[in-house]
Backbone as ProteinMPNN parsed JSONL, in Angstrom:
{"seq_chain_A": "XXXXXXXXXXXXXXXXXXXXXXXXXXXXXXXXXXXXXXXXXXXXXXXXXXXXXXXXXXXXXXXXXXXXXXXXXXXXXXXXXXX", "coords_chain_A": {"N_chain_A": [[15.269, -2.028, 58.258], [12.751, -0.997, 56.487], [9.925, -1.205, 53.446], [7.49, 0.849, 51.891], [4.506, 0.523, 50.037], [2.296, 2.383, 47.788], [0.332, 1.002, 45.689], [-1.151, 1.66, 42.674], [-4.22, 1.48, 40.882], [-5.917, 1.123, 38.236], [-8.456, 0.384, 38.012], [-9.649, -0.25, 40.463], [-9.828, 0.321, 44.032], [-6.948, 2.318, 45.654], [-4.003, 0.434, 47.501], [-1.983, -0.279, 50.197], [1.019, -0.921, 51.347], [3.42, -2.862, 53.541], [6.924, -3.974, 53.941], [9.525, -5.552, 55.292], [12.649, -4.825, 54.898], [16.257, -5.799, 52.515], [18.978, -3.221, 51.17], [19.7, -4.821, 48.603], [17.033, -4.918, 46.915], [16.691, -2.743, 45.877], [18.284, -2.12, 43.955], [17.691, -1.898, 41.262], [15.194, -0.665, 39.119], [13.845, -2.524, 37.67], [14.63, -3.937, 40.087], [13.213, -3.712, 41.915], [10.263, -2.911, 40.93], [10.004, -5.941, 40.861], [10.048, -7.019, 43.544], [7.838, -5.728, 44.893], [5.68, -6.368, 43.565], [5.304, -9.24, 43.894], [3.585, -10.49, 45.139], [1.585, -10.25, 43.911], [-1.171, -10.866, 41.689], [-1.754, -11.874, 38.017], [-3.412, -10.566, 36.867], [-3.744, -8.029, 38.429], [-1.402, -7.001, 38.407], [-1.832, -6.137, 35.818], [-3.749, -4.599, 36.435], [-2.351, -2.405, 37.561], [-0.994, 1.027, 37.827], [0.842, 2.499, 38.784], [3.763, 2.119, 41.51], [4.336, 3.809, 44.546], [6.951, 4.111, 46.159], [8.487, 4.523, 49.694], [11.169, 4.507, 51.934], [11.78, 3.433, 55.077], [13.775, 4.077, 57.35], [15.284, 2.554, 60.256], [17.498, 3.481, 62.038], [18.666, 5.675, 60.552], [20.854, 5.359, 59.113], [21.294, 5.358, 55.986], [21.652, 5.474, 52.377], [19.486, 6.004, 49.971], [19.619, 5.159, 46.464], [20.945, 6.423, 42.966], [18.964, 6.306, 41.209], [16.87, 6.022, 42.352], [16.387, 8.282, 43.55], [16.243, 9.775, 41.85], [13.478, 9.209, 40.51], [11.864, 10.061, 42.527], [10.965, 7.739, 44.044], [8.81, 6.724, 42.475], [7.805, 4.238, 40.459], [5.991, 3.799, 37.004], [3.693, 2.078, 35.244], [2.246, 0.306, 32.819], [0.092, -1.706, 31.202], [0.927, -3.87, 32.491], [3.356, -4.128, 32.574], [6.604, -2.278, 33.338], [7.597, 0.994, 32.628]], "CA_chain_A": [[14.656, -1.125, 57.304], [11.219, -1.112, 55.809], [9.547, -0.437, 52.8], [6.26, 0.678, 51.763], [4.486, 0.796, 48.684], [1.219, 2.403, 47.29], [0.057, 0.68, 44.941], [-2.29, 2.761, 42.898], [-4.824, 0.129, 40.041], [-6.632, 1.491, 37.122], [-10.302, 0.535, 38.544], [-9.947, -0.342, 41.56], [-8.641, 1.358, 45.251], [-5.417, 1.487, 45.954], [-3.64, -0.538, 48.673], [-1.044, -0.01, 50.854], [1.983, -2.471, 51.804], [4.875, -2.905, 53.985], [7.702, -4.83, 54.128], [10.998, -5.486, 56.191], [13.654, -5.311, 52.858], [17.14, -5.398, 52.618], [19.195, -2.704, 50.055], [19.44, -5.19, 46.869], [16.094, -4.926, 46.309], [16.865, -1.117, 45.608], [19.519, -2.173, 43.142], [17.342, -0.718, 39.771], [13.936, -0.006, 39.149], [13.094, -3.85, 37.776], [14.131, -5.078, 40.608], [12.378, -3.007, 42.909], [8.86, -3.569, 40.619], [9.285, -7.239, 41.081], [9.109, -7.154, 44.924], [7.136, -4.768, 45.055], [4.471, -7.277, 42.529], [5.962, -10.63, 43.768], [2.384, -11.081, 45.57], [-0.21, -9.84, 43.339], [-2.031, -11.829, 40.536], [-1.377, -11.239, 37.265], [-5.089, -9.593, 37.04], [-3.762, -7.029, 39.492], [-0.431, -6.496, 37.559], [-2.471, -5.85, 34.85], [-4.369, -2.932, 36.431], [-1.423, -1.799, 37.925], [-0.873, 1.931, 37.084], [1.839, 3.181, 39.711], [4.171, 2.144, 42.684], [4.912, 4.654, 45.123], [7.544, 3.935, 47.762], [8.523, 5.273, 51.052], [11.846, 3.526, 52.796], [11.516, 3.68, 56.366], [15.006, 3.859, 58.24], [15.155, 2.938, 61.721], [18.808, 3.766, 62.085], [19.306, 6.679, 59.898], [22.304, 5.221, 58.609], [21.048, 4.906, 54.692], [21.893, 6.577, 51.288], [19.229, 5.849, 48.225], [20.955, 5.332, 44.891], [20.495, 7.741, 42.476], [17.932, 6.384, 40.339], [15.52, 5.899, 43.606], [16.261, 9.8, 44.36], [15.527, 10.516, 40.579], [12.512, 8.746, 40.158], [11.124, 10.304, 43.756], [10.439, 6.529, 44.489], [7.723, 5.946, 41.723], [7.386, 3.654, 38.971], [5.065, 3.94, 36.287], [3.315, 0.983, 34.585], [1.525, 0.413, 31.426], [-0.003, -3.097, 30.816], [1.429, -4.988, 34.05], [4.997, -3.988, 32.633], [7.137, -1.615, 33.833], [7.864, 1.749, 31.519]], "C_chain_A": [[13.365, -1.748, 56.786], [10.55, -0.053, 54.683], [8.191, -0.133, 52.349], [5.77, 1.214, 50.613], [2.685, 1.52, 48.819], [1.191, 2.252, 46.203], [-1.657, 1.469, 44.096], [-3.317, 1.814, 41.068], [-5.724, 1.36, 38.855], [-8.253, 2.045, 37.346], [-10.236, -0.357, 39.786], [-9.279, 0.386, 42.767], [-7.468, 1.27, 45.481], [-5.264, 1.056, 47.33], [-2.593, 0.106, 49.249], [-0.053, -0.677, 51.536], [3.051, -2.348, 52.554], [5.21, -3.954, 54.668], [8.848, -4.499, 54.64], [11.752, -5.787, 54.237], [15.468, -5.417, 53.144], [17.711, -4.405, 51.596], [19.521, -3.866, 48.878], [18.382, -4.947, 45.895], [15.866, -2.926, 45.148], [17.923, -1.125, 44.411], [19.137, -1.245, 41.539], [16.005, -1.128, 40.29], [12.963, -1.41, 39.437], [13.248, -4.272, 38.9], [13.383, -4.973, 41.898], [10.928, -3.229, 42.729], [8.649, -4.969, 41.067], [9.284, -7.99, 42.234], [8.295, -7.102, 44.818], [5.671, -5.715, 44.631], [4.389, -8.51, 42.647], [4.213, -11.282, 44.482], [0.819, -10.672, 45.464], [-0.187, -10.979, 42.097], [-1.721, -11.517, 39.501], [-2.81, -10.079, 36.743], [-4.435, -8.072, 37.663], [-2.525, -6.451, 38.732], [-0.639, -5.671, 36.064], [-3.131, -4.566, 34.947], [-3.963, -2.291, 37.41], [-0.688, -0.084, 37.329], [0.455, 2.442, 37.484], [2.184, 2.473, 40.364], [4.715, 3.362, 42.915], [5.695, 4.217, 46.144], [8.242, 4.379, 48.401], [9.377, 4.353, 51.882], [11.847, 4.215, 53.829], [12.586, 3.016, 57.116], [14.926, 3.713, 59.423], [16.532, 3.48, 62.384], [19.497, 5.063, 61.666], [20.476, 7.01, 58.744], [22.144, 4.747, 56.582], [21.33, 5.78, 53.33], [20.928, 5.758, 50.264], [20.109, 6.144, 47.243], [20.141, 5.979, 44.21], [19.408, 7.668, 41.67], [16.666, 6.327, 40.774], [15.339, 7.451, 43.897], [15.601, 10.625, 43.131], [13.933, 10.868, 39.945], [11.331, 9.297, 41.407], [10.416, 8.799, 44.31], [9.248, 5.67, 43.759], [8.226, 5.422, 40.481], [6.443, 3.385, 38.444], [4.65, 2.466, 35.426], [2.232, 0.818, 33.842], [1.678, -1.077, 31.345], [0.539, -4.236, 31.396], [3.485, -5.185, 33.294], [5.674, -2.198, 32.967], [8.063, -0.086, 32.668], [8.181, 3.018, 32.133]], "O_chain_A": [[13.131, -2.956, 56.746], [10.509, 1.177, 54.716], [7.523, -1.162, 52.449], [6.311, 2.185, 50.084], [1.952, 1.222, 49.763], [1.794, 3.011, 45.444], [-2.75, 1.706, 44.609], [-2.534, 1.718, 40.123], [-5.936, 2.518, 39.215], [-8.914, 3.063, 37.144], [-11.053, -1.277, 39.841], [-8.245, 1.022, 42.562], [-6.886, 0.186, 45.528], [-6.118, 1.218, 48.202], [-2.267, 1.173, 48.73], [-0.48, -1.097, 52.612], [3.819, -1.499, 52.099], [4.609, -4.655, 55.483], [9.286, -3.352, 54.551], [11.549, -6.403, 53.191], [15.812, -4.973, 54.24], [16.918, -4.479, 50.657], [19.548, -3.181, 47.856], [18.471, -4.806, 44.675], [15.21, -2.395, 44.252], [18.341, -0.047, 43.99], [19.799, -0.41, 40.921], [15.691, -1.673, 41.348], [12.116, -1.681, 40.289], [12.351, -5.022, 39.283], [13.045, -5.854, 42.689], [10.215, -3.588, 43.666], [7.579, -5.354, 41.539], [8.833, -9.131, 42.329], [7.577, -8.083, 44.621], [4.698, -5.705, 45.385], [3.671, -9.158, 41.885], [3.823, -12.426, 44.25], [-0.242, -10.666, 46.089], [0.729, -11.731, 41.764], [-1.112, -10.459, 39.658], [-2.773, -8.918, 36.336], [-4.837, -7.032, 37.142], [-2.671, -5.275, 38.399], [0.103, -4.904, 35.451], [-3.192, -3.683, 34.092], [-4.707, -1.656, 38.157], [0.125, -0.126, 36.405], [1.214, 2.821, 36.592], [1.342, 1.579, 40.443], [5.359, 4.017, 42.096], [5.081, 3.892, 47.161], [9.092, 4.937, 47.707], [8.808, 3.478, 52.536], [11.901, 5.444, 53.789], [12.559, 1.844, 57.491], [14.474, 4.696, 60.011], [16.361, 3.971, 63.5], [20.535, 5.509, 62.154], [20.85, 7.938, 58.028], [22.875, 3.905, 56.06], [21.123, 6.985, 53.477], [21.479, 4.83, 49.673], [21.0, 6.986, 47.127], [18.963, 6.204, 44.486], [18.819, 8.697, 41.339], [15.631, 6.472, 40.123], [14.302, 7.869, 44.41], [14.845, 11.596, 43.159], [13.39, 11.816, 39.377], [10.135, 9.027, 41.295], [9.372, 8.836, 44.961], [8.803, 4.564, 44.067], [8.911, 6.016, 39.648], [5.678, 2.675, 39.097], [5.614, 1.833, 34.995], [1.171, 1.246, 34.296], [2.74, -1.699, 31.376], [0.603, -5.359, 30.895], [4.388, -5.996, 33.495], [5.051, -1.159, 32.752], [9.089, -0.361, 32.045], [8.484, 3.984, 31.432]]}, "name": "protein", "num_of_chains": 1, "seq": "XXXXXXXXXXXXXXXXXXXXXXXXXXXXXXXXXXXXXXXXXXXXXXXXXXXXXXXXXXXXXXXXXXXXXXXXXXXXXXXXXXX"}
């Protein structure tokens, strides 16, 4: 499995990322932001507005938990924390 994020910044472009993941990282929201942020700066966390992400099954065989199906995969961020 693989996941991919857009990352979307305040004043600058957004980016685009993907990673091989396993499901823990899917466990809640935090701990999905602090992949998701584990290799930006704190500068960049800072003008961090959004993640969007997009898991990419190769198998088929997957169920999102309910707060990933709630949230349509985004989390919102205010001030390089998570809200």
């Amino acid at each position: 499995m693989r996941i991919e994020f857009i990352l979307t910044y305040n004043s600058k472009p957004q980016e685009m990322v993907e990673y091989p993941f396993v499901n823990p990282i899917l466990k809640d929201k935090e701990t999905l932001f602090q992949f998701a942020t584990a290799q930006l700066s704190d500068e960049e966390k800072q003008e961090l507005v959004k993640i969007s992400s997009c898991v990419l099954i190769d198998d088929g065989n997957f169920e999102e938990p309910e707060w990933y199906q709630e949230s349509n995969g985004k989390l919102w961020i205010e001030n390089g924390v998570l809200s």
